[in-house]
Structure formats: C-alpha cells, structure tokens
C-alpha positions in Angstrom: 0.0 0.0 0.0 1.6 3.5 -1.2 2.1 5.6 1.9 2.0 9.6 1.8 4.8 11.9 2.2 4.0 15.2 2.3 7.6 16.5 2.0 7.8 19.4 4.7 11.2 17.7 7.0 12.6 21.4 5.8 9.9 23.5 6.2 8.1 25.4 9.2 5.0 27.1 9.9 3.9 29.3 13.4 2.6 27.1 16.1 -1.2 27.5 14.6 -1.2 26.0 11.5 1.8 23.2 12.9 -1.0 22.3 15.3 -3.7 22.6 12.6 -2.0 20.5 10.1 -1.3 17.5 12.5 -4.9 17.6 13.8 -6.6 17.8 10.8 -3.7 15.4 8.5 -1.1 14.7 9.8 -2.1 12.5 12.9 -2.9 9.8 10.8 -0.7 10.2 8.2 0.8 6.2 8.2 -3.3 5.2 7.5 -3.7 8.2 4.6 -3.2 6.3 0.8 -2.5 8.6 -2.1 -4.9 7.9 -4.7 -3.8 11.1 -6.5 -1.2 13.8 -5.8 0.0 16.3 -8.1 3.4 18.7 -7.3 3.9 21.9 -8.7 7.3 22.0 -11.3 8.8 24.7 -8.6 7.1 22.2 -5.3 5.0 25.4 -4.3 2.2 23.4 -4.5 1.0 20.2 -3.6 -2.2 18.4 -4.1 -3.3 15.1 -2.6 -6.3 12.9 -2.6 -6.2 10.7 -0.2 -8.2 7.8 1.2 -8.1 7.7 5.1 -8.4 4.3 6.5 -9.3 5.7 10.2 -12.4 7.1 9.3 -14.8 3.4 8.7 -13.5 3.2 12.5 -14.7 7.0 14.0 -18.3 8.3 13.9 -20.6 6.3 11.7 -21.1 7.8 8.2 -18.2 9.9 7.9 -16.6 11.0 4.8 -13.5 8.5 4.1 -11.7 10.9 1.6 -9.3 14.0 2.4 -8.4 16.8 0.0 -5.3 18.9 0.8 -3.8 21.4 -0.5 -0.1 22.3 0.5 1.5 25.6 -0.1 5.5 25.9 0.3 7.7 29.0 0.7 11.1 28.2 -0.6 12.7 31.6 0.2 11.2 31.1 4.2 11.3 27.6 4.6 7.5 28.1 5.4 4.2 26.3 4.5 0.6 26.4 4.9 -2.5 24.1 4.2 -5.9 23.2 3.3 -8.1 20.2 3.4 -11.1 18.9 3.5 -12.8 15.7 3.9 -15.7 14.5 1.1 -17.7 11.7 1.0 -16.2 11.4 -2.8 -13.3 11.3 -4.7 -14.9 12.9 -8.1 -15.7 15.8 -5.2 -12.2 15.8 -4.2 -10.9 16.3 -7.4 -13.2 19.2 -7.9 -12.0 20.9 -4.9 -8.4 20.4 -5.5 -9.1 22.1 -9.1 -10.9 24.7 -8.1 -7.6 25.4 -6.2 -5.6 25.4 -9.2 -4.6 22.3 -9.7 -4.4 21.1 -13.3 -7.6 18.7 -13.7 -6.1 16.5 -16.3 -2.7 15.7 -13.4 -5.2 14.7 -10.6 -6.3 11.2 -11.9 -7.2 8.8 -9.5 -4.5 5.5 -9.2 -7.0 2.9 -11.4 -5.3 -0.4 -8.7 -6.5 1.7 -6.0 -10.1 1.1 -5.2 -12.7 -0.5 -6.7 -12.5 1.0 -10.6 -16.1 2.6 -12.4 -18.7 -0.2 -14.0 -19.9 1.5 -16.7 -19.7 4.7 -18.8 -22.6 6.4 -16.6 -20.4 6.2 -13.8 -17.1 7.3 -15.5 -19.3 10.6 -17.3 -21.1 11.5 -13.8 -17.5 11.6 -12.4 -16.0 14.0 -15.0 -18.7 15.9 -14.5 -18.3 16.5 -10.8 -15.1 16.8 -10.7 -15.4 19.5 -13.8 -18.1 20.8 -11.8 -18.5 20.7 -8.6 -18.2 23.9 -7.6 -21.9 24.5 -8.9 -23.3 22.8 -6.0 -22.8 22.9 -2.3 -23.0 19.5 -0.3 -25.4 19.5 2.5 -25.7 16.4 3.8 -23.7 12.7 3.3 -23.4 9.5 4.9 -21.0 6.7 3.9 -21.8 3.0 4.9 -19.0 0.4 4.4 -20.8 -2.7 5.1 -19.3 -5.3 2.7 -23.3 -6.4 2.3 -24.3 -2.8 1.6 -21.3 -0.6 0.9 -23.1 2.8 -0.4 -22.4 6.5 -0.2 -25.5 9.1 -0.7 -24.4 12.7 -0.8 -27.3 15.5 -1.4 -26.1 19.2 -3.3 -27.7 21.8 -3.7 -27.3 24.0 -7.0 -26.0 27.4 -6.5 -27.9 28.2 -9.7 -31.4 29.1 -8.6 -32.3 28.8 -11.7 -31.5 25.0 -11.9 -33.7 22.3 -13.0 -34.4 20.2 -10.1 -32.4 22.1 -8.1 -31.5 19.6 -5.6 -29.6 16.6 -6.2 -28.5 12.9 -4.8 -25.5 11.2 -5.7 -25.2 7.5 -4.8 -22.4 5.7 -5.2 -22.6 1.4 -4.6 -19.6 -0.7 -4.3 -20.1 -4.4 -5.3 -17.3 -6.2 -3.1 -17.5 -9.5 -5.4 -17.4 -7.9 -8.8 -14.9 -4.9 -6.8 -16.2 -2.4 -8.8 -18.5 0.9 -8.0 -21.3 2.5 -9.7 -22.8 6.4 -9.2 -25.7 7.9 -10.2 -27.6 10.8 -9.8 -31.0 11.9 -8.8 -32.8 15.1 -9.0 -35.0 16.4 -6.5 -37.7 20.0 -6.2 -37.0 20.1 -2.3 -34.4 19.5 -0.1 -36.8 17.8 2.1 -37.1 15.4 -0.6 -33.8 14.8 -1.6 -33.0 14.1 2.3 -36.1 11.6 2.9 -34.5 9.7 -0.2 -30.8 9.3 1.6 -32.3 8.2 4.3 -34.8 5.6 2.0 -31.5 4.6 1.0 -30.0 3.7 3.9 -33.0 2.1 5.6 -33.3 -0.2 2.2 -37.0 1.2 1.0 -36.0 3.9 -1.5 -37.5 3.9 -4.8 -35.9 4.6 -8.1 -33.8 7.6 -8.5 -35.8 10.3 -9.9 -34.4 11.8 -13.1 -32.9 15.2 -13.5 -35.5 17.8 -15.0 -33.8 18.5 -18.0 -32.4 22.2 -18.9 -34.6 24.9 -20.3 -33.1 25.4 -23.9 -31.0 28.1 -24.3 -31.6 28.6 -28.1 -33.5 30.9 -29.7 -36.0 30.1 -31.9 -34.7 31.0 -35.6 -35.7 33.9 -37.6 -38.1 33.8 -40.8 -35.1 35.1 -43.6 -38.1 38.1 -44.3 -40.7 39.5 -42.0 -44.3 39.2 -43.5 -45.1 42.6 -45.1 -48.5 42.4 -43.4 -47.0 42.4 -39.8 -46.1 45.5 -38.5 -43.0 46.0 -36.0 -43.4 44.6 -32.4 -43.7 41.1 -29.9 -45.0 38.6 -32.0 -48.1 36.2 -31.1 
C-alpha cells in the first residue's frame, strides 16, 4: 500500500497551523493512501487525494476521503495548508481544481479502489469533478458494510435557476465484482432529496428520480423576411 509523504522535514510554519496540520492530517498520516497527488514543477504546491483508512472506525457515516492542498515557501522555509474531507473522490478532485490544480494531473490511481462499472459512472465523475463547484453539499453519509457498501451525498445548486435544483449522488460498491457505480438523482426540495438518503440507507427507497432537464437556451430561428402584413413589435 503506497504511503503519503507530504515532503515538509525542511519546512516550518507558526505554532497554529503546525498544530492545525497535525490535527486535521497529519495525525494519521501512516493510515492516509495517495490515490492522487499532483506537485507543482517549482514544489510550491501540492495536491493530494487521499483515502483515510481511520475514518470506517470514528463516527458512523463519515466521509473517508481527504483533499489537501499544501502551499511551500522556498525563500522562508515556510508552508501552509488546506483540506477537506468528502464523501467522494470525483468531489475531491473538484476541490483540489478549483484550487488550481491542473484537472487532467489529478487522476485517481486505477489499482487503488474498486475501478467505475460502466460509462454512466465514469461521465457523472467527469462531471463532478469539472463541476463541482456548482453545487454545495449539505448532507452525506457513507456505509461500508461489505453487504451494503453505499455512499449518498445531497447538493444543492447554486444556480437558482437550476432544474431540479437539488440533487442525490449514490455511489454502490459491489465487493464481489470490486467495482462501483454512481448515479444521480434530482429532487424539487431539499426535504425530498434528504427523505431519499435516508430511504437509501434504511433499504425502502424507490428509483432515482431523473434530472428535469435544462430549459433550452436557443433561440427560436428567424423567418429570412418579415411578412409585409406584420407591423413591428412582440409577435403572437
């Protein structure tokens, strides 16, 4: 198993963020596994998605993925940090991108975890790592029962304007095949959206609803001449 090394022995940082970065990362560092880390040409920057083995052991439902993004000083010998943990690693990506890392040099190591089972699942990850930052996460829970291993995270779209502007991802891992499959649901309330997660979890949900497609965008195209009977103005 491939073990992290964040690469700071020659760096320091004031007593805040030292303590920060060893609570929030570092503490478990030998149980972190690098499914994807990305370094700057001049090692400013570092960015790592990880997988944290302690979390299926700390408060049921917990996110089990951890985003961070490392900043170095070479002329002080200083750094500082980000991270985050998400329920997801397409939602990792997405964070770590919208941080500047390049998106095509964040790949996730294919013998690391259970790989996509079909094209649905490898387009809805593209599409939430490209973009995630149109939706906030409210609310996810992952279960790593080998019986029922599942992940349901509900967004909400920061476009107002969105069809079904709440959303549910799933994500199902089948241990004997060892592969994973995610999907996506769209919801008019968040109150619906929740009430599915927790269907979900209980085993009673129904299908996913789909996603109300987009209003077209388009306009409707122009007769090449305007009838000489109309006069100017909103047409009928």
């Amino acid at each position: 198993m491939p073990e992290v090394d964040f690469e700071l022995d020659e760096f320091d940082a004031d007593e805040q963020i030292c303590l920060e970065f060893y609570r929030q990362v570092a503490v478990h560092e030998d149980m972190l596994v690098p499914l994807s880390e990305h370094h700057t040409a001049d090692s400013g920057h570092s960015f790592y998605v990880l997988y944290d083995r302690t979390a299926t052991y700390g408060h049921p439902g917990v996110p089990q993925y951890l985003a961070v993004h490392l900043r170095r000083d070479h002329e002080k010998r200083t750094f500082s940090f980000e991270q985050a943990p998400l329920p997801l690693p397409a939602m990792a990506q997405s964070w770590l991108i919208r941080r500047g890392c390049p998106p095509d040099a964040i790949g996730l190591d294919p013998e690391l975890g259970p790989p996509p089972a079909d094209e649905a699942t490898r387009a809805l990850e593209r599409r939430l790592a490209a973009d995630g930052d149109h939706y906030a996460m409210g609310y996810s829970y992952t279960r790593d029962d080998p019986d029922d291993w599942v992940t349901v995270v509900a967004l909400r779209a920061l476009d107002e304007r969105s069809p079904s502007p709440y959303r549910v991802v799933v994500e199902e891992v089948d241990t004997e095949a060892w592969t994973h499959t995610l999907r996506e649901g769209g919801f008019a309330t968040v109150e619906q959206a929740l009430k599915w997660c927790d269907d979900r979890l209980s085993g009673t949900a129904s299908l996913l609803p789909a996603v109300r497609p987009a209003a077209s965008q388009s306009r409707p195209a122009l007769p090449s001449k305007a009838p000489a009977s109309r006069s100017p103005g909103r047409s009928r």
